[in-house]
C-alpha positions as CSV (number, residue, x, y, z in Angstrom):
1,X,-6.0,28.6,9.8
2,X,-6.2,25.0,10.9
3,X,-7.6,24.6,14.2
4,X,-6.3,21.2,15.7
5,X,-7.9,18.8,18.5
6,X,-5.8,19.7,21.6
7,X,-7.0,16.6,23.6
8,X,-6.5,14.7,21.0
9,X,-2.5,15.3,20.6
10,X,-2.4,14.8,24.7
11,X,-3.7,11.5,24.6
12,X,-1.5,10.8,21.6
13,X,1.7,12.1,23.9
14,X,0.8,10.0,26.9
15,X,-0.1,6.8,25.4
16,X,3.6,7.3,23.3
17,X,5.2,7.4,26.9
18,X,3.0,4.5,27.9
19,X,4.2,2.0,25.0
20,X,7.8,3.3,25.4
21,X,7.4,2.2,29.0
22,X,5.8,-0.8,28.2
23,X,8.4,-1.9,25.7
24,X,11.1,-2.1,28.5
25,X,9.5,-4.5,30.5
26,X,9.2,-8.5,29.6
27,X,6.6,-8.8,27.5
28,X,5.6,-12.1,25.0
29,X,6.8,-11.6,21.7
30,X,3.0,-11.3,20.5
31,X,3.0,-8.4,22.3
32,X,6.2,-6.7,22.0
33,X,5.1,-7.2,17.9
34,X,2.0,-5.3,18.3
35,X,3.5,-2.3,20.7
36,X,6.7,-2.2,18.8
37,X,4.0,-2.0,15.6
38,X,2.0,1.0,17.6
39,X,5.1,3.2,18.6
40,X,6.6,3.5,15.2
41,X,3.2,4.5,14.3
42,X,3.2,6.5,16.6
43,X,6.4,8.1,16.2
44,X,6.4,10.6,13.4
45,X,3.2,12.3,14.5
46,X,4.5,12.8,18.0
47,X,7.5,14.5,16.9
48,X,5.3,16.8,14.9
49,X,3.0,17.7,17.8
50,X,6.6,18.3,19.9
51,X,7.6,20.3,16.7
52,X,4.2,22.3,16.6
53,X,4.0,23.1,20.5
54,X,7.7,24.0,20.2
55,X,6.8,26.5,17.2
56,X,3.8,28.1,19.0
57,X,6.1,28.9,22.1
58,X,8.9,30.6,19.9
59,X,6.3,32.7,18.1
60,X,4.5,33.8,21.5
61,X,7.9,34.9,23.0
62,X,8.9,36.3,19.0
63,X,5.3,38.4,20.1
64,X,6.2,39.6,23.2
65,X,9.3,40.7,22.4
66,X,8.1,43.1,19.5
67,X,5.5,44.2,21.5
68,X,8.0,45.3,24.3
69,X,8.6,48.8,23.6
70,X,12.3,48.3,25.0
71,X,13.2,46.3,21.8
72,X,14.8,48.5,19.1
73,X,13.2,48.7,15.7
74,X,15.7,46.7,13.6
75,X,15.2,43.8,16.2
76,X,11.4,44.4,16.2
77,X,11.9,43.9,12.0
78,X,14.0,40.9,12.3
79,X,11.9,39.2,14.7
80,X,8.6,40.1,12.5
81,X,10.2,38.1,9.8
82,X,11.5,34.6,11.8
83,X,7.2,35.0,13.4
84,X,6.4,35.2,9.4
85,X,8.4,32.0,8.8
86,X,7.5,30.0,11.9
87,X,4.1,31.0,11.1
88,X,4.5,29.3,7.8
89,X,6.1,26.8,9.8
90,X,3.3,26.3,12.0
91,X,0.9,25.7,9.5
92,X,2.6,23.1,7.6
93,X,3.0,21.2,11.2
94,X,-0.6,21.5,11.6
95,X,-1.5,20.2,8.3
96,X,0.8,17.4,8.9
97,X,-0.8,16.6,12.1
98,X,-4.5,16.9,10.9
99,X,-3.5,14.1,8.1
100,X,-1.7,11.8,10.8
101,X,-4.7,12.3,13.0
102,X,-6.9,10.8,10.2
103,X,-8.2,7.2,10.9
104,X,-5.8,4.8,9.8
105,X,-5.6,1.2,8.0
106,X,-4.4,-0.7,10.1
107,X,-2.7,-2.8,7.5
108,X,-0.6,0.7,6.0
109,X,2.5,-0.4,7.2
110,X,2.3,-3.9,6.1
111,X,4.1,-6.0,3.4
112,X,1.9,-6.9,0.6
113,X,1.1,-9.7,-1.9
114,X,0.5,-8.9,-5.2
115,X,-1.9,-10.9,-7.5
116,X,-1.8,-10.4,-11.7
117,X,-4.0,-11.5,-13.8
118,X,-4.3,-12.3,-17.7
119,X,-8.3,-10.9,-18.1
120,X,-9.9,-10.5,-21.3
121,X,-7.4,-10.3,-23.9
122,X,-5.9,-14.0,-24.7
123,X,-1.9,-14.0,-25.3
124,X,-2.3,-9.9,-25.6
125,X,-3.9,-9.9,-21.8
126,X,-1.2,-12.5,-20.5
127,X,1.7,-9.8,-21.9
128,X,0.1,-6.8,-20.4
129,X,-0.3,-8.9,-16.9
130,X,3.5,-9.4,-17.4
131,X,4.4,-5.6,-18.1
132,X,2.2,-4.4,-15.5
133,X,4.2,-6.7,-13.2
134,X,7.7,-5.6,-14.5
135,X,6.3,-2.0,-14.1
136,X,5.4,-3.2,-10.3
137,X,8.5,-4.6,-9.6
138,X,10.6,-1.3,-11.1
139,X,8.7,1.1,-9.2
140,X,9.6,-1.5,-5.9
141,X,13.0,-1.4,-6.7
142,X,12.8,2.4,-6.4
143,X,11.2,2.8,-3.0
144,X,13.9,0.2,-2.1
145,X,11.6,-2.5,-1.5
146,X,12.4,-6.2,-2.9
147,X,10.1,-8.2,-4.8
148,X,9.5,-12.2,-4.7
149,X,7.9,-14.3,-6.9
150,X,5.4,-16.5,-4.7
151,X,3.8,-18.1,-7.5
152,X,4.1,-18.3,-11.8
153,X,2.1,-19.4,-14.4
154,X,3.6,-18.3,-18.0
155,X,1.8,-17.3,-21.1
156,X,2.2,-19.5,-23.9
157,X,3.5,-16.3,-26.1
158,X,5.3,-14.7,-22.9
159,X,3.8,-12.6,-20.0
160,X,2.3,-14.3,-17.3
161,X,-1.3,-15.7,-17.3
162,X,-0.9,-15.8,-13.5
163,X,1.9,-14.4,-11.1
164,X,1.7,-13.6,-7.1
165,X,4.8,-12.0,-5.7
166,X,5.6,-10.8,-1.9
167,X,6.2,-7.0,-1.9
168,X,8.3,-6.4,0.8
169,X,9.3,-2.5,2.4
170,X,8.3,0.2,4.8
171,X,5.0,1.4,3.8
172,X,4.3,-1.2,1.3
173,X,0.6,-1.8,1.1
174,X,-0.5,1.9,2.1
175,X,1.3,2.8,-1.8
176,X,0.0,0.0,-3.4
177,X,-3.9,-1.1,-2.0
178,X,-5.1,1.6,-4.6
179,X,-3.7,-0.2,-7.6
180,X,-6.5,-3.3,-6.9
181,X,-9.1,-3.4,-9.9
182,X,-9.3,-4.0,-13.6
183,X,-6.4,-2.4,-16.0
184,X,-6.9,-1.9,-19.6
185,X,-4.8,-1.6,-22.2
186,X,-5.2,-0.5,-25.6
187,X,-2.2,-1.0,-28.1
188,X,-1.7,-2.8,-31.4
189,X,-0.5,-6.4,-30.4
190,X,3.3,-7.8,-32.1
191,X,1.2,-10.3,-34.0
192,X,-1.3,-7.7,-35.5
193,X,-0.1,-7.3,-39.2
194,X,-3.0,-4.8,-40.2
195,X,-2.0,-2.0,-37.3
196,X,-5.3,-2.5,-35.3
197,X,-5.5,-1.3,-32.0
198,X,-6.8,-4.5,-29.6
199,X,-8.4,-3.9,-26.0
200,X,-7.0,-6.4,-23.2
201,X,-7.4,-6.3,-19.4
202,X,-5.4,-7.8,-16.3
203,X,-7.0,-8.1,-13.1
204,X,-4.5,-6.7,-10.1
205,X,-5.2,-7.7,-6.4
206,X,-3.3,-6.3,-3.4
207,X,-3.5,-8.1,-0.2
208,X,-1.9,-6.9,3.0
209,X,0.9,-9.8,4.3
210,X,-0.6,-10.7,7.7
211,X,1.2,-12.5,10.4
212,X,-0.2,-15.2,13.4
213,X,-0.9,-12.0,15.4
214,X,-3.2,-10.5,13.0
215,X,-5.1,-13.7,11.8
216,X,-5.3,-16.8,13.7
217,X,-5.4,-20.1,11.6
218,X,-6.6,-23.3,13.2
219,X,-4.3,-26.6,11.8
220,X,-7.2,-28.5,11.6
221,X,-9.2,-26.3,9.1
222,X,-6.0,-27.3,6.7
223,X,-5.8,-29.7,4.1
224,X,-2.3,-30.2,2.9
225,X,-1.2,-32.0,-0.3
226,X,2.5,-32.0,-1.3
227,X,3.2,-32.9,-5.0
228,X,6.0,-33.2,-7.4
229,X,6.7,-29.3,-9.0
230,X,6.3,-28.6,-12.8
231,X,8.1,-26.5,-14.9
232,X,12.1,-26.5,-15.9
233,X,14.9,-27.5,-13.0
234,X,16.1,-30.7,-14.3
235,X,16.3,-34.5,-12.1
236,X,16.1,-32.4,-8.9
237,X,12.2,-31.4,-9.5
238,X,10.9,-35.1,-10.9
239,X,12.4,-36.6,-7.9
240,X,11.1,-34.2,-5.0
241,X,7.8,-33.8,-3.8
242,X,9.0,-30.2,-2.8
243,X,5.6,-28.4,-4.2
244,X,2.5,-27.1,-1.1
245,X,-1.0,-27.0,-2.0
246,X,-2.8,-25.5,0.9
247,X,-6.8,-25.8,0.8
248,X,-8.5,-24.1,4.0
249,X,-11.7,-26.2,4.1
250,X,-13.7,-23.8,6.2
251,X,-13.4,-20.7,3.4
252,X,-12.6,-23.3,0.5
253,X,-9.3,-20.9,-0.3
254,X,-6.7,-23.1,-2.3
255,X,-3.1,-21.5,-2.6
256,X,-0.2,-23.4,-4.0
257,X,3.6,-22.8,-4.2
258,X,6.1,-24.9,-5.8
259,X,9.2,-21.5,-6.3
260,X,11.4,-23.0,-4.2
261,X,13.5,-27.0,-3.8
262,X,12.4,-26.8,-0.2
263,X,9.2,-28.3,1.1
264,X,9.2,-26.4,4.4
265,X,10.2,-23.2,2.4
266,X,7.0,-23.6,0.5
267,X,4.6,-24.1,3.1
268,X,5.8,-21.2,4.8
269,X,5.4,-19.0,2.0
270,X,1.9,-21.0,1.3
271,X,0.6,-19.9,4.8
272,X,1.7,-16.6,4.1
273,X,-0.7,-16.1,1.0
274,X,-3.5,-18.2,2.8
275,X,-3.4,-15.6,5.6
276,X,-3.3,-12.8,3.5
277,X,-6.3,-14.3,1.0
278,X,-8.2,-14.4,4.8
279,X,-7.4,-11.5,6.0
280,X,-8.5,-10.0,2.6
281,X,-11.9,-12.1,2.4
282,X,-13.3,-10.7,6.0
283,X,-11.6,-7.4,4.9
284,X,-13.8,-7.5,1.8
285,X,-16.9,-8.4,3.4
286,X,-16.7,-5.8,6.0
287,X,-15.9,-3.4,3.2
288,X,-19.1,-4.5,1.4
289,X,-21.0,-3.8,4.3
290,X,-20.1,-0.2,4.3
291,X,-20.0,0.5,1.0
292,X,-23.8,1.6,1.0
293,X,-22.8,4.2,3.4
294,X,-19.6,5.4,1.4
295,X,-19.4,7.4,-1.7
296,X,-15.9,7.5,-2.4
297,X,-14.5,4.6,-5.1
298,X,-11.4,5.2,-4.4
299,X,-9.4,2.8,-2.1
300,X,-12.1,0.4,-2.5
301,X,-10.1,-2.6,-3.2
302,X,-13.0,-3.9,-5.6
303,X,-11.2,-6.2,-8.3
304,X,-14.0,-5.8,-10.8
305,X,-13.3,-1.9,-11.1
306,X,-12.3,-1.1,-14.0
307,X,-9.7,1.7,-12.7
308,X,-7.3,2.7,-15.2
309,X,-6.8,2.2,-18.9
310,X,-3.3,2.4,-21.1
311,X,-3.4,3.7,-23.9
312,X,0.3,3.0,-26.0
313,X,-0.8,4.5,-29.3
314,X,-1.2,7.8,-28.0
315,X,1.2,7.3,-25.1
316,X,-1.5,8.2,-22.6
317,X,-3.1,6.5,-19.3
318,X,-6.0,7.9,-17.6
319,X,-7.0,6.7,-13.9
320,X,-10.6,6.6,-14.1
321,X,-11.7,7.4,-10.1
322,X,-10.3,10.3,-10.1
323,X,-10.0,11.2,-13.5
324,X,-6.3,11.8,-14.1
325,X,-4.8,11.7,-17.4
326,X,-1.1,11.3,-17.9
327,X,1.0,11.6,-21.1
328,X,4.0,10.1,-19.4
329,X,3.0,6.1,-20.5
330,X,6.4,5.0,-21.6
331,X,8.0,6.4,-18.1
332,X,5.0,5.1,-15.8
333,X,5.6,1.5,-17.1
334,X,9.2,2.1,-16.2
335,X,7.8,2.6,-12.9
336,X,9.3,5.9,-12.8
337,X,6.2,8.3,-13.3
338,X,4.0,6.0,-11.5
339,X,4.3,7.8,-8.2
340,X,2.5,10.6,-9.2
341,X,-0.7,8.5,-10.0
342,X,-0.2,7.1,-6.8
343,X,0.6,10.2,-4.6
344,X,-2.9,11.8,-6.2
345,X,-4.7,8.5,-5.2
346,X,-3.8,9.0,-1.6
347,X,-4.1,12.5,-1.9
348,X,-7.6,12.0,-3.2
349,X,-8.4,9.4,0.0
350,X,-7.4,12.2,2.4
351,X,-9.7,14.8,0.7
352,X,-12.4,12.2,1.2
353,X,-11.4,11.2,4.7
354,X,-11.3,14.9,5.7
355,X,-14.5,15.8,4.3
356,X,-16.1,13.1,6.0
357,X,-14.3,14.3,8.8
358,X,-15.9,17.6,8.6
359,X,-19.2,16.7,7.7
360,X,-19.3,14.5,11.0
């Protein structure tokens, strides 16, 4: 039987009322971002704690009446099997509740960027980076999320030796910050005429999209170049200087987008990789700085991990942190099975989270 924190769900009830409150008065739009942020956070698990109290108060009065002796013994029957379900009930409510009252990333309900990599591999690597992204974008289009290319740089055999893309939807970055680290694949390449099986790796980097509230970035740390975009679109692109290279001198961080014919349109989606590249860099190092202290891999973020290997011959993948093998390859690049690496992942994080719960 799960024993909850009963002070805890209290404050949780008052300070919903107090940023319900809040949100009716005037308030900056800094602000109204940040409590508007907090109360859908907030949100689900309150209506679980309602739905929990709620539960405990039918089953007392499910109690007292079969207790009465006035109460018949068909009614006594019937209302031993509704305490039986609510009981049930009760407990799935509490297991809900112990999960939302788990500490949080902050970030979880963000947007993210997502950063492929060709690794080891040559033309063979830049391919995989480019199914791993259509795989990406395919399991976006099924949480209903939309995808859009930041940032490209082709393979010269296909695939993409480089390709950043804004993932945007509820829940975004709490799904995908566990897919960060080294993938490897293992298949026998188009252009192998003797059948043997090559190795190839693509680096994958998720980055939580931050906004002005969440990192500030000072103009003057900025060094901004505008140049003429490459690549195919005819007289318009040798004639415009439509392309944003963003260097942030402090950090030496360099991002560059040239996707779109508008300059402004470009810095703005330049900024938003810079801040997300920040965000991730102090992010990182206050990761580092725990990691002594932390045993768990998963979640990590670390882009050298090697995390997960596919294996097409034998239509397998295996996720290596928490040593999950599928034989479902063929539908987890159609981003259709890939939810069930995913929901083990997170599944696997609360484990740790509540063990380290218990053990403090």
């Amino acid at each position: 039987m799960i024993v909850l924190p009963q002070h805890k769900m209290d404050a949780l009830l008052v300070r919903h009322e107090q940023v319900e409150s809040e949100l009716a008065t005037g308030l900056t739009p800094d602000v109204y971002v940040r409590l508007s942020r907090e109360f859908a956070e907030l949100s689900p698990v309150v209506e679980a704690i309602k739905a929990y109290r709620s539960t405990e108060e039918e089953i007392a009065e499910l109690a007292a009446l079969i207790d009465d002796s006035a109460t018949d013994s068909e009614m006594r029957k019937l209302a031993d099997v509704e305490r039986h379900q609510l009981q049930a009930r009760k407990e799935q409510l509490a297991q809900q509740i112990r999960l939302a009252l788990l500490p949080k990333d902050a970030m979880d309900d963000h947007n993210a960027i997502l950063e492929i990599r060709a690794g080891t591999g040559g033309d063979e690597a830049a391919l995989f980076a480019g199914d791993l992204f259509r795989m990406y974008e395919r399991y976006a289009a099924k949480q209903g999320w939309k995808t859009e290319i930041l940032s490209i740089s082709e393979g010269t055999k296909g695939g993409f030796k480089e390709i950043v893309a804004e993932v945007r939807g509820r829940g975004v970055f709490a799904k995908l910050k566990f897919e960060s680290g080294v993938h490897r694949v293992q298949r026998v390449p188009d252009t192998e005429a003797s059948g043997r099986i090559h190795t190839s790796t693509a680096t994958v980097a998720v980055l939580p999209e931050v906004e002005d509230v969440d990192i500030h970035i000072n103009e003057a740390d900025l060094k901004i170049d505008t140049m003429r975009a490459g690549g195919a679109g005819g007289q318009h692109v040798n004639k415009t200087e439509s392309a944003i290279r963003i260097t942030h001198i402090p950090s030496g961080i360099v991002v560059a987008v040239q996707e779109e014919r508008s300059q402004h349109k470009n810095r703005a989606k330049a900024m938003t990789m810079l801040r997300a590249k920040l965000y991730d860099q102090e992010r990182s190092k206050r990761a580092a700085e725990r990691a002594a202290e932390r045993r768990g891999q998963v979640g990590s973020g670390d882009r050298s991990e090697r995390i997960r290997t596919y294996n097409f011959p034998q239509g397998r993948l295996t996720d290596h942190r928490i040593n999950l093998t599928l034989y479902k390859l063929p539908q987890v690049m159609e981003g259709e099975a890939l939810d069930e690496i995913i929901d083990a992942l997170v599944t696997e994080h609360q484990a740790e989270l509540l063990a380290a719960e218990g053990a403090a």
